[in-house]
C-alpha positions in Angstrom: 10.0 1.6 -13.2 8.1 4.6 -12.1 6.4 4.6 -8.7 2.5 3.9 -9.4 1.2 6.5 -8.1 2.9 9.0 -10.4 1.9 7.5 -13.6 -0.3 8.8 -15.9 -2.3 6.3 -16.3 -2.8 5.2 -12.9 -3.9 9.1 -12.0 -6.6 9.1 -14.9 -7.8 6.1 -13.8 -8.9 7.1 -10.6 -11.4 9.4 -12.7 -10.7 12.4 -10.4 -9.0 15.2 -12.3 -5.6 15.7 -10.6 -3.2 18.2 -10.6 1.0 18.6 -10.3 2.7 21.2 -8.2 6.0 22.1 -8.6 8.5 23.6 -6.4 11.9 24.6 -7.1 15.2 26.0 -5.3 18.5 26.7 -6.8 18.9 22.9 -8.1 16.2 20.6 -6.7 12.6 20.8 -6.9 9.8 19.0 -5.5 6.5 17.5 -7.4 3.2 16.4 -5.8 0.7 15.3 -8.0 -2.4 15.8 -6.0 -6.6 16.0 -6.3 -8.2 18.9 -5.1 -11.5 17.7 -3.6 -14.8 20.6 -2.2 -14.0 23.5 -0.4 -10.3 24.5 -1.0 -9.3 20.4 -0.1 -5.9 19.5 -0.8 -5.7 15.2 -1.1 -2.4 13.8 -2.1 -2.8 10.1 -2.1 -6.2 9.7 -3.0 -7.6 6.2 -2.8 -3.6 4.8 -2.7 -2.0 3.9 0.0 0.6 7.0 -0.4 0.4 9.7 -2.4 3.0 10.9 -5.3 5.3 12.9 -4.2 9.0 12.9 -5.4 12.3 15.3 -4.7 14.1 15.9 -8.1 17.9 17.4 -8.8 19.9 17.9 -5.9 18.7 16.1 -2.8 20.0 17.5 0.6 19.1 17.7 3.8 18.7 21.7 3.3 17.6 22.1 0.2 15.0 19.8 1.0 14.0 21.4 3.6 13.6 24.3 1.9 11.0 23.0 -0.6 8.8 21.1 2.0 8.4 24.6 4.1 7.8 26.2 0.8 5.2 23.6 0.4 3.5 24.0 3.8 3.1 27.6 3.1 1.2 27.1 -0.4 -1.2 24.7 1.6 -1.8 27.0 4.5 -2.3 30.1 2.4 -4.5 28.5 -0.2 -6.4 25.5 0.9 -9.1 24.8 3.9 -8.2 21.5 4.3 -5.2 19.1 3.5 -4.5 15.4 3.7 -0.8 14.0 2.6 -0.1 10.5 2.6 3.7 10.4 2.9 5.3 6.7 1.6 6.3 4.8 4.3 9.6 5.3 5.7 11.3 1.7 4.0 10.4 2.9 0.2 11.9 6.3 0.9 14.0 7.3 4.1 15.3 10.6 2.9 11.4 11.8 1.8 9.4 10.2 5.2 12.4 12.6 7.3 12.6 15.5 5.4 8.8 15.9 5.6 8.9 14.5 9.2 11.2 17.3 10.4 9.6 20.5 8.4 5.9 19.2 9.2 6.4 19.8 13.0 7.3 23.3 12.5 3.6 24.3 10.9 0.2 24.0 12.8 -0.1 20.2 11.4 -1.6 17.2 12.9 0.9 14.1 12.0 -0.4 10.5 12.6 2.3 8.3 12.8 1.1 4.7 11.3 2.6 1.3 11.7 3.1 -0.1 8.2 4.1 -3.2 7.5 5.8 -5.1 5.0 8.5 -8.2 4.5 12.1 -7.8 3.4 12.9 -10.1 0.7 16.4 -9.4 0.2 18.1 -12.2 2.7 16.2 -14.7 -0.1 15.3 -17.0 2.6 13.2 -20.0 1.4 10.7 -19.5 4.3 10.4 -16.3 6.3 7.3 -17.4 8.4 7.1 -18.4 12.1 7.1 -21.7 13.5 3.2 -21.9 14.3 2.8 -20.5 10.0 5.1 -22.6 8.6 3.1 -25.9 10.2 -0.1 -24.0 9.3 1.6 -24.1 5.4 2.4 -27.6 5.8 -1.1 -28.6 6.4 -2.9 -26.5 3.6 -0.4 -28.4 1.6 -1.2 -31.6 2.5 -5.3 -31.1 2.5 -5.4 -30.2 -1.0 -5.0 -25.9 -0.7 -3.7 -24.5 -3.6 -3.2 -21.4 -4.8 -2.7 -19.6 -8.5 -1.7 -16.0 -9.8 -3.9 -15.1 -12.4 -3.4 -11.8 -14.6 -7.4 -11.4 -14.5 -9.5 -10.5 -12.0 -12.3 -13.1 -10.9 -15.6 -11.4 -9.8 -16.5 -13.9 -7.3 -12.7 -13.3 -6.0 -13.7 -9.8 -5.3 -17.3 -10.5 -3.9 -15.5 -13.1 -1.3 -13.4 -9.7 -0.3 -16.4 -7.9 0.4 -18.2 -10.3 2.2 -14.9 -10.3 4.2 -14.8 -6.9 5.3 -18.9 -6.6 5.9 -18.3 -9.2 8.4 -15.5 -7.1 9.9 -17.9 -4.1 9.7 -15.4 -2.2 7.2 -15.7 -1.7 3.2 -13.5 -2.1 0.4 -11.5 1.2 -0.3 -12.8 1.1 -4.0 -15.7 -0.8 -6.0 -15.5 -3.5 -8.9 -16.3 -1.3 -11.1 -13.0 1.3 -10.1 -10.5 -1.7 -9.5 -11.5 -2.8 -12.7 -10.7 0.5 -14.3 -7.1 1.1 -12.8 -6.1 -2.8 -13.9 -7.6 -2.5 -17.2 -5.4 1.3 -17.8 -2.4 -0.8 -16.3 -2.3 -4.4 -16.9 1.1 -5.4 -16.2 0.7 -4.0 -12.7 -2.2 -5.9 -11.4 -2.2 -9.4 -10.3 -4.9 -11.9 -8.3 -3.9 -15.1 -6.3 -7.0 -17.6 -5.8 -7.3 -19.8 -3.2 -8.9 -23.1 -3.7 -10.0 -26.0 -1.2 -9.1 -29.8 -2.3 -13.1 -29.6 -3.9 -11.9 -26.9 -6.1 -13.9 -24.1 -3.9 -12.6 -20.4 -3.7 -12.0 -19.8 -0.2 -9.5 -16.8 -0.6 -8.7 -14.4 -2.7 -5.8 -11.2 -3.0 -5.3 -8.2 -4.9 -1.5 -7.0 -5.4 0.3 -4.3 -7.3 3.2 -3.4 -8.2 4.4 0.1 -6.6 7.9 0.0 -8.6 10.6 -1.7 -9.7 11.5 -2.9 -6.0 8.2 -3.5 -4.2 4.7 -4.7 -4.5 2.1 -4.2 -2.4 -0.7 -6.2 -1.5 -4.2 -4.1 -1.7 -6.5 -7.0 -0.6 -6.2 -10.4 0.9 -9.0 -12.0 3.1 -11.0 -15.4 3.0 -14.1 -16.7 3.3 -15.2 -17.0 6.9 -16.1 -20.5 6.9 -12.6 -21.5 6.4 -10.6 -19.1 8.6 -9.8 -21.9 10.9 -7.5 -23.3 7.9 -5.9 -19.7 7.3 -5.4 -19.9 3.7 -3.8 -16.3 3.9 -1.0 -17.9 5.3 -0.5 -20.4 1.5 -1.6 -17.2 -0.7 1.1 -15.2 1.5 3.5 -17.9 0.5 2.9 -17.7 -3.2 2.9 -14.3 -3.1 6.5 -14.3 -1.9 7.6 -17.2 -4.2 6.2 -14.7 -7.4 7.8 -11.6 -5.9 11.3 -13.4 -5.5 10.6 -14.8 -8.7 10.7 -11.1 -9.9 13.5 -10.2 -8.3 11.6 -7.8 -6.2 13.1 -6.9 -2.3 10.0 -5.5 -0.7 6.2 -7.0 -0.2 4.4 -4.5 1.4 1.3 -5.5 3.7 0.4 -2.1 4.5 -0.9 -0.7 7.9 -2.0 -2.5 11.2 -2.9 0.6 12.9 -5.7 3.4 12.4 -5.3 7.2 13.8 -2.1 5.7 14.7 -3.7 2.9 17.2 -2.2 -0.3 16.2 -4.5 -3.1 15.7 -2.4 -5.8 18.1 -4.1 -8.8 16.5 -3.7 -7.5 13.1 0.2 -6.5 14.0 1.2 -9.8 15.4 -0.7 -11.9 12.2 1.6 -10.7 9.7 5.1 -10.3 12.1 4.4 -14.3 11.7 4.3 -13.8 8.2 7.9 -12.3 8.5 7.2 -8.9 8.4 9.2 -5.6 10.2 7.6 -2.8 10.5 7.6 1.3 9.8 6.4 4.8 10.2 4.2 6.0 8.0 3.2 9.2 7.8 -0.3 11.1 7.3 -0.1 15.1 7.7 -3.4 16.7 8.0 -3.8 20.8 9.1 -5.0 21.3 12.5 
């Protein structure tokens, strides 16, 4: 399956008009798919949580190499300003370090995030800590449930926003644009509701699927009035249940840190979820 963010589809449905650099030596080349925003601005990974980028042919350490300098000089000699959201380092090693290495040889600010995200491939039947697994337990047995849906439920996504106005933050895209990618790619998209024993919606969640191997969860958050009960914990849960279900290895929760500050409380909430953690890297010029 082909990573998300380098599908057509996906790329129209962001309604920007994008464009796709190639770069080629001797047997590989490198493509970046990218948006070109006011005043010479380079953005690969706009409004995703990585950009596209992708080495093709021959992958070595030198050839590599090669291209990404080659790349570096095209953006210093022809853009103002750059932003490149590298994937994080567990969805591709060999990418994060080539980029990683040739990076610190131009005049480019690197932020070093701390993404997170849980390995599914030891197939355990429960991979969170003591203190969430008795938090699980108790949803259970008050009533919680919680369902994946292949639609999305507006109230679901109003809940979300609520969530992060009380956390002082906003949703990285409107109804309207979330809409608009799941509609282009249906069979990517998917919604977990949370429900109270009174059939209430106290949490909702947003995940995608990146490729074949991983799937990522955009949104997740509850209603404030029931954070004492943390129904994250039981959508978590069924989250992990579809994914192995799938046969998928990875669950990505994204980052817990910003400008490369990790939120503690944020870090620590899904390591009891079960999740390691990563580099992930944003380039920007200086």
């Amino acid at each position: 399956m082909e990573l998300l963010f380098q599908t057509k589809k996906y790329l129209e449905a962001t309604e920007q008009e994008w464009n796709e650099l190639d770069i080629y030596n001797k047997n590989s080349s490198l493509c970046i798919k990218f948006f070109e925003g006011e005043n010479k601005n380079f953005i690969c990974g706009h409004r995703s949580t990585f950009g596209s980028i992708s080495f093709r042919g021959d992958k070595n350490d030198t050839s590599c190499d090669i291209l990404c300098r080659k790349f570096f000089k095209i953006l210093l000699e022809n853009y103002d300003r750059f932003e490149l959201r590298v994937p994080p380092k567990f969805y591709d090693e060999f990418t994060h370090e080539s980029f990683a290495r040739t990076a610190q040889k131009f005049p480019c600010e690197i932020v070093c995030e701390t993404n997170q995200y849980i390995n599914l491939s030891e197939n355990k039947n429960n991979y969170f800590s003591k203190t969430n697994s008795k938090m699980l337990r108790r949803l259970v047995y008050s009533g919680f449930t919680a369902r994946i849906l292949k639609n999305i439920n507006p109230d679901g996504f109003y809940l979300l926003q609520e969530n992060r106005a009380k956390r002082g933050v906003e949703l990285s895209l409107s109804y309207d644009q979330l809409l608009t990618q799941v509609d282009a790619l249906p069979d990517r998209y998917r919604f977990v509701e949370c429900c109270d024993s009174s059939r209430n919606l106290v949490a909702y969640a947003v995940f995608v699927r990146i490729n074949s191997n991983a799937f990522y969860v955009l949104y997740w958050g509850e209603n404030f009035s029931f954070r004492k009960y943390s129904p994250v914990v039981l959508m978590c849960d069924t989250i992990l249940k579809y994914c192995q279900n799938k046969g998928v290895q990875f669950l990505d929760l994204g980052i817990s840190s910003l400008h490369g500050n990790i939120d503690q409380g944020l870090f620590e909430f899904k390591e009891r979820l079960g999740a390691l953690s990563c580099p992930k890297l944003i380039i920007y010029n200086k």
